[in-house]
TORSERO-995496 format. One record per residue (C-alpha): residue in three letters; chain; x, y, z. Coordinates in steps of 0.1 Angstrom, whole numbers, plus 5000, padded with zeros to 4 digits. Each point is the difference from the previous one (the first is absolute). Layout:
['ALA' 'A' [X Y Z]],
...
END
This chain:
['UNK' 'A' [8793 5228 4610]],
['UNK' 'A' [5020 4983 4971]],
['UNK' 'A' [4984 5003 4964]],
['UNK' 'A' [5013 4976 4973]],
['UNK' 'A' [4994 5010 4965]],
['UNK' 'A' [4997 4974 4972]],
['UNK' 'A' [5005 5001 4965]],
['UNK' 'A' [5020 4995 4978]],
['UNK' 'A' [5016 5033 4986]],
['UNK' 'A' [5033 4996 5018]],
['UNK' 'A' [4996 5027 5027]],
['UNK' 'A' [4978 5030 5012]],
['UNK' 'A' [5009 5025 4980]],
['UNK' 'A' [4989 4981 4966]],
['UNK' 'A' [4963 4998 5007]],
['UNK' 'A' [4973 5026 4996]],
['UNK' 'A' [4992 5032 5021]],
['UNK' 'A' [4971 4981 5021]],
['UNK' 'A' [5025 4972 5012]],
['UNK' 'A' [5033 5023 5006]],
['UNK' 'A' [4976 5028 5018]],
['UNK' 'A' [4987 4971 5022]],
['UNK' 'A' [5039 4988 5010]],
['UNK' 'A' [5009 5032 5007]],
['UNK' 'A' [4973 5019 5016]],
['UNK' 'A' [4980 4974 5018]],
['UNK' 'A' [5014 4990 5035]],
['UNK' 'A' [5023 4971 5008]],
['UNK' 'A' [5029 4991 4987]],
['UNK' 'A' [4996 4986 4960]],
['UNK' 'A' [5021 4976 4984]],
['UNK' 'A' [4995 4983 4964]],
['UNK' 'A' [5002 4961 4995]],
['UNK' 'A' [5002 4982 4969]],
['UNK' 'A' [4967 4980 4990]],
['UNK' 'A' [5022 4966 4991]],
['UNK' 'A' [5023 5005 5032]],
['UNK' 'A' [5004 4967 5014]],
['UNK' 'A' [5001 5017 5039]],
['UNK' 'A' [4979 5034 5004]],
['UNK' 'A' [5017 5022 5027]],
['UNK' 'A' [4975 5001 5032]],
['UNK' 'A' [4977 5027 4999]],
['UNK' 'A' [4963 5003 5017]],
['UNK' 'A' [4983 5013 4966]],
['UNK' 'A' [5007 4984 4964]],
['UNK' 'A' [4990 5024 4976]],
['UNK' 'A' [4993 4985 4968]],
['UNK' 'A' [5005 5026 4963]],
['UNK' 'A' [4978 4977 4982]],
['UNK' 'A' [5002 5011 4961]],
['UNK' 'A' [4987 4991 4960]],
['UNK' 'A' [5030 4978 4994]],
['UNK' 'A' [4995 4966 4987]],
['UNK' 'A' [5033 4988 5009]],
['UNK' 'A' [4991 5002 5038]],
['UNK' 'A' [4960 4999 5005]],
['UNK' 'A' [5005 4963 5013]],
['UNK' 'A' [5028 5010 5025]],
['UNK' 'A' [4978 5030 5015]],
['UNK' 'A' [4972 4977 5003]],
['UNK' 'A' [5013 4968 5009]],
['UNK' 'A' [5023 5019 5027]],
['UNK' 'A' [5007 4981 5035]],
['UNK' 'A' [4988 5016 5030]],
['UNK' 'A' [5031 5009 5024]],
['UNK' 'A' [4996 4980 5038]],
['UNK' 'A' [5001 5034 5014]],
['UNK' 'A' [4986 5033 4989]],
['UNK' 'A' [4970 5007 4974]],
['UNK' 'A' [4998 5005 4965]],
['UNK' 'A' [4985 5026 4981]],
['UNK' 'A' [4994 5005 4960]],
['UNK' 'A' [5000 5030 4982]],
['UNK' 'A' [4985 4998 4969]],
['UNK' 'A' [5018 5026 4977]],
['UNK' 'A' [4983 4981 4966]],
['UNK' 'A' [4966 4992 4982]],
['UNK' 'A' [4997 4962 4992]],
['UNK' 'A' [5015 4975 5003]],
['UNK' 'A' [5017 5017 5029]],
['UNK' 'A' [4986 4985 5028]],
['UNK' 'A' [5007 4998 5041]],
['UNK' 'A' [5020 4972 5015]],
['UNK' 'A' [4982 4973 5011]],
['UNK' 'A' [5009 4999 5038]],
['UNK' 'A' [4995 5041 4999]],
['UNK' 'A' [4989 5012 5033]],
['UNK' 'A' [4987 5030 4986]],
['UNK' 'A' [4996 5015 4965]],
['UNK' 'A' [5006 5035 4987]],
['UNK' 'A' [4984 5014 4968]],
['UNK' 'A' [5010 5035 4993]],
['UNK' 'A' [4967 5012 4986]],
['UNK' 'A' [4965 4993 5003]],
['UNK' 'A' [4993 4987 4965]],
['UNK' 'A' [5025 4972 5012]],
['UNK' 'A' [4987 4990 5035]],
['UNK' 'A' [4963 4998 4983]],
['UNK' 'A' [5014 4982 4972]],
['UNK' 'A' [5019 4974 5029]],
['UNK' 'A' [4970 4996 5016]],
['UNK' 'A' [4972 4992 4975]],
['UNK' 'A' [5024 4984 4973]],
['UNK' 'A' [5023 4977 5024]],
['UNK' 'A' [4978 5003 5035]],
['UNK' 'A' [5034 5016 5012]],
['UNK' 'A' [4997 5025 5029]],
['UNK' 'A' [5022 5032 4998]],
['UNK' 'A' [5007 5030 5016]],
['UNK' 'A' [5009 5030 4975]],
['UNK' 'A' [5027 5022 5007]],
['UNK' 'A' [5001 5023 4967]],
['UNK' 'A' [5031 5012 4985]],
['UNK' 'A' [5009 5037 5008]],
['UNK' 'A' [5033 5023 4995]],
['UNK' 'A' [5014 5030 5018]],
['UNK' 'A' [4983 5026 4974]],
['UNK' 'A' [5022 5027 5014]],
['UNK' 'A' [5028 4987 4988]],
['UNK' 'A' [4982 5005 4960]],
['UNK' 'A' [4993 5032 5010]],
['UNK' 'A' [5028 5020 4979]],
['UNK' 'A' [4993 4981 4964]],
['UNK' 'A' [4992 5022 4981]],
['UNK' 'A' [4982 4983 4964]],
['UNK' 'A' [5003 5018 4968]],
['UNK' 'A' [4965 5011 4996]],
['UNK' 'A' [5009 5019 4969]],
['UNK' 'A' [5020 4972 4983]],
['UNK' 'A' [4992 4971 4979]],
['UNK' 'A' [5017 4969 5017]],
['UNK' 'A' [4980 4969 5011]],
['UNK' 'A' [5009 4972 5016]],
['UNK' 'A' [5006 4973 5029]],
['UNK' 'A' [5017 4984 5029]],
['UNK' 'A' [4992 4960 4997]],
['UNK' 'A' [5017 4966 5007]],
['UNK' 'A' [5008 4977 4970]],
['UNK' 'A' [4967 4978 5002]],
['UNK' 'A' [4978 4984 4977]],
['UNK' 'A' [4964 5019 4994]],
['UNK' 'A' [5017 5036 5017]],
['UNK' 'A' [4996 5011 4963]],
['UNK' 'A' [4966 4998 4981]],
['UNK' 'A' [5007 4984 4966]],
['UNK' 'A' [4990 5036 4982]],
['UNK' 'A' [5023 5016 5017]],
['UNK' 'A' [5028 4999 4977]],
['UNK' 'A' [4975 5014 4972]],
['UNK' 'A' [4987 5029 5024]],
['UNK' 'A' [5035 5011 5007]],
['UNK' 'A' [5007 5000 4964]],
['UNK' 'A' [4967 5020 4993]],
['UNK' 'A' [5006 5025 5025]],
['UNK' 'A' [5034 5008 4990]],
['UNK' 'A' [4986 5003 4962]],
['UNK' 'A' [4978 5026 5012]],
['UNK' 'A' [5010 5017 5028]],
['UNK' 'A' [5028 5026 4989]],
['UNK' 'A' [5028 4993 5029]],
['UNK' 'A' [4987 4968 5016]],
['UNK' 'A' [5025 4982 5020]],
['UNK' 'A' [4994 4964 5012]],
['UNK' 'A' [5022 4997 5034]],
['UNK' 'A' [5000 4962 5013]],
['UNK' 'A' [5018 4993 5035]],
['UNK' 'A' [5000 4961 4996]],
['UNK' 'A' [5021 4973 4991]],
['UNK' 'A' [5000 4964 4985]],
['UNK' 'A' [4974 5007 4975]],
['UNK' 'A' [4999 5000 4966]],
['UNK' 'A' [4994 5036 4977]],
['UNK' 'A' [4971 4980 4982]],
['UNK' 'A' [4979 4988 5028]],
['UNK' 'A' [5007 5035 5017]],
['UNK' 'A' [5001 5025 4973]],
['UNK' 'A' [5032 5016 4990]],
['UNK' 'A' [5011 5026 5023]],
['UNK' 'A' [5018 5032 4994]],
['UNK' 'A' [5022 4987 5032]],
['UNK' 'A' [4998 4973 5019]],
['UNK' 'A' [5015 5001 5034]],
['UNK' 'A' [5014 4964 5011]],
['UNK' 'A' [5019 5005 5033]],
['UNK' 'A' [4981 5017 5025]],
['UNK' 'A' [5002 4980 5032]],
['UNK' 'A' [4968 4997 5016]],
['UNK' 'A' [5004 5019 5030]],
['UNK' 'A' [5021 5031 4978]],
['UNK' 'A' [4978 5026 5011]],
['UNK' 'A' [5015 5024 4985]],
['UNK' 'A' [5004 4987 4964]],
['UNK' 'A' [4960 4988 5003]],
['UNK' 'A' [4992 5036 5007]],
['UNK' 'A' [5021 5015 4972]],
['UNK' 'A' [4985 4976 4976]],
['UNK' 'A' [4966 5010 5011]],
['UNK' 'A' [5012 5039 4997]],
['UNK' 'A' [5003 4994 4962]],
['UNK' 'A' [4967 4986 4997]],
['UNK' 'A' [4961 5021 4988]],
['UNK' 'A' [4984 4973 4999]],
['UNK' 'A' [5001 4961 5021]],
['UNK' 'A' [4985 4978 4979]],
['UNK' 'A' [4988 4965 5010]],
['UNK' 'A' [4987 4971 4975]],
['UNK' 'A' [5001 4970 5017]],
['UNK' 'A' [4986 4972 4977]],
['UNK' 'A' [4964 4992 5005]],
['UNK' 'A' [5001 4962 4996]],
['UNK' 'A' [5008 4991 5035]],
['UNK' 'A' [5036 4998 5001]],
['UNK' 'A' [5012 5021 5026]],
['UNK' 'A' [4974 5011 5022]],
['UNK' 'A' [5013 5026 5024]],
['UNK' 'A' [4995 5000 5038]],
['UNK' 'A' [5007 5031 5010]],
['UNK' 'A' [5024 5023 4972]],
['UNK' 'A' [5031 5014 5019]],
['UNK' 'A' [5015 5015 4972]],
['UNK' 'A' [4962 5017 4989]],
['UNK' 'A' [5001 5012 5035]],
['UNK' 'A' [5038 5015 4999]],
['UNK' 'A' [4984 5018 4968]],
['UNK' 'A' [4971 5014 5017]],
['UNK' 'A' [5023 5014 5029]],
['UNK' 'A' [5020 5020 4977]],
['UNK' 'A' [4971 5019 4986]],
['UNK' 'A' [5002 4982 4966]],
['UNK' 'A' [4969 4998 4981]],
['UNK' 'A' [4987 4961 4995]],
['UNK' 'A' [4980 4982 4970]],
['UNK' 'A' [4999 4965 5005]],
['UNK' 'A' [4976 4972 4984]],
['UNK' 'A' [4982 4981 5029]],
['UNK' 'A' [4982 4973 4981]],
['UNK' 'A' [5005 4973 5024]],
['UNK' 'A' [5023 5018 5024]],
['UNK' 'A' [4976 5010 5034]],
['UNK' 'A' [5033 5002 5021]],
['UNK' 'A' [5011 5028 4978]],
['UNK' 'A' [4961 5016 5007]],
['UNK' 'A' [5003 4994 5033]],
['UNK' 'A' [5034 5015 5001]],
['UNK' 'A' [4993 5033 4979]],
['UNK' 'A' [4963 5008 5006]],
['UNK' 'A' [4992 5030 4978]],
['UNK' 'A' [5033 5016 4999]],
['UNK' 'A' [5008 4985 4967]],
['UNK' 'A' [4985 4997 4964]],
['UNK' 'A' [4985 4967 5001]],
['UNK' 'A' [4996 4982 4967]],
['UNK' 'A' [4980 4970 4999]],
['UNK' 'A' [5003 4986 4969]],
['UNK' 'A' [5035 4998 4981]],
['UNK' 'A' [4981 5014 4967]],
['UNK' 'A' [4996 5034 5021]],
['UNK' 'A' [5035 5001 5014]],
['UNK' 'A' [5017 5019 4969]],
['UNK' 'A' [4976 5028 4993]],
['UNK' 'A' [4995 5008 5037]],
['UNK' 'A' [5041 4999 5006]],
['UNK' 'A' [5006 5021 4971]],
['UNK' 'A' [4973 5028 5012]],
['UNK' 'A' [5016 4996 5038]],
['UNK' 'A' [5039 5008 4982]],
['UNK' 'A' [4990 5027 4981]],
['UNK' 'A' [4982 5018 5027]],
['UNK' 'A' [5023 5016 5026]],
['UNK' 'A' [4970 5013 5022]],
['UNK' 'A' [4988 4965 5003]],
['UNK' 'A' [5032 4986 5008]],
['UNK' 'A' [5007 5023 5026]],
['UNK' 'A' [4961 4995 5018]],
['UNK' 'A' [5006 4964 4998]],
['UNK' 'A' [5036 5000 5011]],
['UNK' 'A' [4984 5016 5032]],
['UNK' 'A' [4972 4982 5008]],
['UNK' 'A' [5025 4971 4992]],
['UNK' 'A' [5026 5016 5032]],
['UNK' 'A' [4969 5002 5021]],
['UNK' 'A' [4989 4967 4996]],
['UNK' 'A' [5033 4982 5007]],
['UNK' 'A' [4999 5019 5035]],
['UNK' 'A' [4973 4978 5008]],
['UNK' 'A' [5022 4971 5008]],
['UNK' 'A' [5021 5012 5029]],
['UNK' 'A' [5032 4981 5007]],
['UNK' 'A' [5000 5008 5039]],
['UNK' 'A' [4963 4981 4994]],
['UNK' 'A' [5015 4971 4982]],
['UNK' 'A' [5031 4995 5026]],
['UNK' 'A' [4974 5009 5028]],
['UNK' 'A' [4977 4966 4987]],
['UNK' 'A' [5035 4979 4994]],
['UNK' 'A' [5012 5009 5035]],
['UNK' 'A' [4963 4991 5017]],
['UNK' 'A' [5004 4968 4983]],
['UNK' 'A' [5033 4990 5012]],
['UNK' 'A' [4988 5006 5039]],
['UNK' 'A' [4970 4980 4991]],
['UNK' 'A' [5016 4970 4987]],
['UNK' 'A' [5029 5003 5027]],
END
């Protein structure tokens, strides 16, 4: 059984943990094509990484089905990522999205969520006792709630030792608040460096803008967070991937007016951070990895 992933981040190791945990623990043999190549290698499966990126939402969808083998797409993204055309099956990674597929677009799904190895978060350690907020995010417009800049500058006025830590690059200090350090070449799949960066951190706080700009499917980076016991506040006004995602192991603010006075209360409290922090672990163990690869691998035999 040959796999072909498409995309168009170079190679393997360049896309997120769901893709690179499917190439290398699903059976087969898994090989990465280019989504202009003018000849795709052979293969019996074409796995499309379908993301948000304007630049190629036409070439996902208006890609040509090979003569031989079957096509799937993945969707990664919110709208306007959408499936390729000729798609012979689609995969949403959470249930918000396969509802949303189906009564939305009349598109047919079958939901294979997101998961990580959790044991390998297992030895962060957050500081509980410390003051330092912050992040992992890609640079993307409506990651960062307009307030945001003036909540980070609030918080830092009033909070003796608050420390904004932001693991992201490609963004501007005023549409992301200006951080105390801003980490700019972690590689994706650095493990290690994610971990020590989420080490450093009391608090993982999440503001996504509320307008509709970037909806998430199913929050990797949130889930990373949860697994290494760090204690979560995130606005969910129009985010039910992110609900879906963190249940009650968070602090769920509904309404951007709320989000400052609730974060504040969560940073200044080390008790709360730490019973959050672990219902936050123990949530994140909920998404198996052998499950996900389990689902992955089913579906490969299916379509073959």
């Amino acid at each position: 059984m040959r796999i072909c992933h498409i995309g168009t981040m170079g190679e393997l190791k360049n896309y997120g943990s769901i893709t690179r945990d499917i190439a290398s623990k699903c059976k087969g043999e898994h090989i990465h094509a280019d989504l202009y190549s003018s000849k795709l290698p052979e293969a019996d499966i074409y796995l499309l990484h379908s993301f948000r990126n304007y630049k190629h939402l036409r070439a996902f969808r208006d890609f040509e089905h090979p003569a031989k083998g079957r096509v799937i797409s993945l969707l990664h993204s919110s709208e306007p990522c959408m499936p390729a055309l000729c798609s012979d099956v689609v995969v949403t990674i959470s249930d918000t999205w396969r509802k949303r597929m189906r009564e939305k677009y009349g598109i047919e799904s079958q939901m294979i969520r997101g998961a990580l190895d959790v044991a390998l978060y297992a030895d962060v350690e957050p500081d509980y006792a410390g003051f330092t907020f912050g992040r992992i995010s890609r640079a993307e417009p409506g990651k960062f709630h307009r307030d945001w800049p003036q909540i980070v500058r609030n918080i830092k006025a009033t909070v003796l030792g608050a420390r904004y830590l932001l693991v992201c690059k490609d963004i501007k200090p005023s549409e992301t608040g200006a951080a105390d350090e801003q980490i700019v070449d972690i590689a994706i799949g650095d493990l290690t460096r994610k971990k020590e960066m989420l080490s450093h951190m009391s608090v993982f706080a999440d503001m996504h803008d509320d307008r509709g700009l970037c909806e998430e499917v199913w929050g990797m980076a949130m889930l990373e967070a949860m697994a290494s016991g760090l204690p979560i506040i995130a606005l969910m006004d129009g985010q039910p991937g992110m609900l879906e995602l963190c249940g009650d192991a968070i602090v769920p603010i509904a309404h951007a007016a709320d989000y400052e006075r609730y974060f504040k209360a969560l940073l200044l409290s080390k008790a709360v951070k730490m019973e959050r922090g672990a219902a936050a672990r123990e949530r994140a163990k909920q998404f198996d990895l052998n499950v996900m690869i389990e689902q992955w691998n089913d579906l490969f035999e299916r379509m073959i």
